[in-house]
N, C-alpha and C positions, 0 to 999 in steps of 0.2 A: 653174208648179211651181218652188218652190227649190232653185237646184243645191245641191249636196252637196259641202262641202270638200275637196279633195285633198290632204292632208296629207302635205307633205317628207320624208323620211326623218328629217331632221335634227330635226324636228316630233313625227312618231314619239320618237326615242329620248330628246327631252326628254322629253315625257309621260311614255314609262318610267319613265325616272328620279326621276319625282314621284312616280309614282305608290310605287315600291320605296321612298323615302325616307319617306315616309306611313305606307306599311303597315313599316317598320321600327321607325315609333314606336309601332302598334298590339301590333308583336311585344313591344318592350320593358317596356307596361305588360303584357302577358300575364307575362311575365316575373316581374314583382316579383308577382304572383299566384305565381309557381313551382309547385311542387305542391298547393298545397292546395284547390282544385278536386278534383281526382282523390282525395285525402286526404280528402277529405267524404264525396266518393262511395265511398269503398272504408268509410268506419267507417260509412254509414249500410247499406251494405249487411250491414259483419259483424253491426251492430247488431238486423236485422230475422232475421237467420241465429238471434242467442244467444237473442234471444225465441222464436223457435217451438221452439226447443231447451229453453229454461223451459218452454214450453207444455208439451211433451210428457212431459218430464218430473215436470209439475202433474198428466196426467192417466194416467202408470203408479200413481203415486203415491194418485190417487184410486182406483184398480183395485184395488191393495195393499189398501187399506182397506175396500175393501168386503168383499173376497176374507178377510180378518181376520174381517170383522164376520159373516159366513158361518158361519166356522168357531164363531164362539162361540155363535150361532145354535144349531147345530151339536150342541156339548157342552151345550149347555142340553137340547135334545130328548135325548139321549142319558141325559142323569144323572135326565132325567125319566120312560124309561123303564125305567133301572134300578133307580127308587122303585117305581115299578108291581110290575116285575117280582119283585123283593127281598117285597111286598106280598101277590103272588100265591103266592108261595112258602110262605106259610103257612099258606094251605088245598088246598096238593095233596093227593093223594087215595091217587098211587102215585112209585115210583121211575122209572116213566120221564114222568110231569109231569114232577119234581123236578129230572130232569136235562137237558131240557130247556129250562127255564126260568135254567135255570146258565147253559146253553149262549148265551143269548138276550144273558144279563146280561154274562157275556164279550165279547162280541159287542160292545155296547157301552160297554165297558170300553176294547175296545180303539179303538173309532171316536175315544174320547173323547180317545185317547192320540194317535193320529193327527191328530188334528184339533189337540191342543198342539203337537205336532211342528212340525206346516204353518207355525202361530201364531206361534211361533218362528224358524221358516226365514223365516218374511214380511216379522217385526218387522225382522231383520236387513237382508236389501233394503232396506225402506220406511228406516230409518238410512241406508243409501247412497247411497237416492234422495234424501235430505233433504239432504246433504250437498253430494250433485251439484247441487240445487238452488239450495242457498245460493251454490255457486260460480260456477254462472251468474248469477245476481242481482247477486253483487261485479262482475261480467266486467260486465255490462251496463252498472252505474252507473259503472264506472271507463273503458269508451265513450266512454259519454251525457257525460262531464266532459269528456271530450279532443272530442268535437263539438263541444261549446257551445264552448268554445274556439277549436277550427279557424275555426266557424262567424262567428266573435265578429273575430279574426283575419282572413279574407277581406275580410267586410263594412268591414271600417275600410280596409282596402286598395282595394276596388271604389269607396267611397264619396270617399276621397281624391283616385282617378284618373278620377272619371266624367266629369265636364264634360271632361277629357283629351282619352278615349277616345272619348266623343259628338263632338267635337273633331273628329278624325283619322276616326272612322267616316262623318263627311258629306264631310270632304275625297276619301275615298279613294273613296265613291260617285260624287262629282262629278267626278277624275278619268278614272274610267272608261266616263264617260258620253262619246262619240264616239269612241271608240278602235276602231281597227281590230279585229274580234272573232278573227281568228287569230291575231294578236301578243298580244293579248289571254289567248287558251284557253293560248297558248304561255307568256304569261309567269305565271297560273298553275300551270301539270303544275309548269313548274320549280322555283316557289316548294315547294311541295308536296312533291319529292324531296330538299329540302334542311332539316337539322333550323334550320338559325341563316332562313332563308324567303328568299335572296338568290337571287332569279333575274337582277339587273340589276347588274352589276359596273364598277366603273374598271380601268385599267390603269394599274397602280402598279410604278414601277421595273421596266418591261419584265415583269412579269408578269400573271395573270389575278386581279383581286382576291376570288374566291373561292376557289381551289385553289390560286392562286399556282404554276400550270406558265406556265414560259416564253413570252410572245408574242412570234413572231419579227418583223424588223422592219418587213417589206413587208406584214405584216398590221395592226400597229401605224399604219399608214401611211394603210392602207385604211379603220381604226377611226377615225383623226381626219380624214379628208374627209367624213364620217358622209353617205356615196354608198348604203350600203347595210347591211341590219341583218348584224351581223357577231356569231359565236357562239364560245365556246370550245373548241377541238376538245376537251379530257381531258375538262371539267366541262358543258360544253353551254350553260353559263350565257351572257347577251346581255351581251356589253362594249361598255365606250363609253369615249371617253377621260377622262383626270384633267379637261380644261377644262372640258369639258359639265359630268361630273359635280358642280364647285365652282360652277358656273352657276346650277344647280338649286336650289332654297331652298324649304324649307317653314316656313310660320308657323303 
């Protein structure tokens, strides 16, 4: 069976240090991506919002129109049975046919009036609705322009940095393949808690080169024997000295 490497400390925080250098270059084509990733994803999402918002608005609008088409339904039976009735009216017999048959005709006289009203009140909505229509339609197309764009925009960015980014994504696989898995998990969380991804720091002019609090000296001391992995008390980050760090070179 083959032994298994025991890896120096000093071994250790080179690796680090490749590996933080690596994935800083990963961070930085993320970078010139900036938001527009996210900017995709938020118009594709408003975009699928204004459509069912059209949708539904297509099918109050259908509703309107049938609810219309109802009514005139509607006034046609009505004025048809005021023909009848108006018809029957001139072989009644006595005066309470007679006024009954008024009664009837009123009756749909006034259905008829009602049912214009509706007609009316409807036309009006169904205008509103067409309106609101139209304005979601513009809302949409003027989206779907700034997508294609956004979209048009990324791609020339993604395209520019790919060989890059494939680059630096096998380096920084290949890094972390034998690494100790708890400096490891550790120099992830860290990465993680921090927005610029710096879990692996230098110590520049007596400070911590993440947060830049003070390192005092007998720590500084400690950090360049690289005897043992050494943290930043304020920021938590893993320092290592300026030498190491200038040591360290990614291609």
């Amino acid at each position: 069976m083959a032994a298994v490497k025991d890896y120096s400390v000093e071994e250790k925080l080179s690796s680090l240090v490749k590996l933080q250098k690596i994935d800083s270059k990963l961070d930085e084509i993320q970078v010139l991506k900036g938001e527009l990733p996210m900017e995709v994803s938020d118009l594709e999402d408003e975009i699928l919002g204004l459509n069912a918002r059209k949708t539904r608005i297509e099918e109050e609008i259908n509703g309107i129109n049938e609810f219309i088409e109802q009514k005139k339904n509607a006034i046609k039976e009505s004025e048809a049975l005021v023909k009848k009735y108006e018809k029957q009216s001139n072989s009644v017999k006595n005066s309470r046919e007679f006024e009954a048959i008024n009664k009837e005709i009123e009756m749909q006289q006034l259905e008829v009036k009602l049912a214009e009203k509706h007609i009316r009140d409807a036309s009006e909505e169904l205008t509103e609705k067409a309106k609101l229509l139209e304005n979601a339609k513009k809302q949409i197309a003027g989206k779907e322009t700034m997508l294609t764009n956004k979209k048009t925009e990324l791609e020339k960015i993604i395209i520019d940095n790919e060989k890059e980014e494939k680059h630096f994504d096998d380096l920084s696989a290949n890094a972390r393949k034998g690494m100790d898995e708890r400096l490891l998990y550790s120099y992830d969380r860290i990465r993680k808690s921090y927005r610029n991804g710096l879990a692996v720091v230098p110590v520049v002019r007596d400070a911590c080169g993440g947060c830049f609090n003070a390192i005092p000296p007998q720590k500084q001391s400690e950090i360049r024997q690289r005897k043992k992995i050494m943290v930043c008390e304020n920021c938590g980050r893993i320092l290592v000295d300026d030498d190491l760090n200038n040591q360290v070179g990614v291609q």
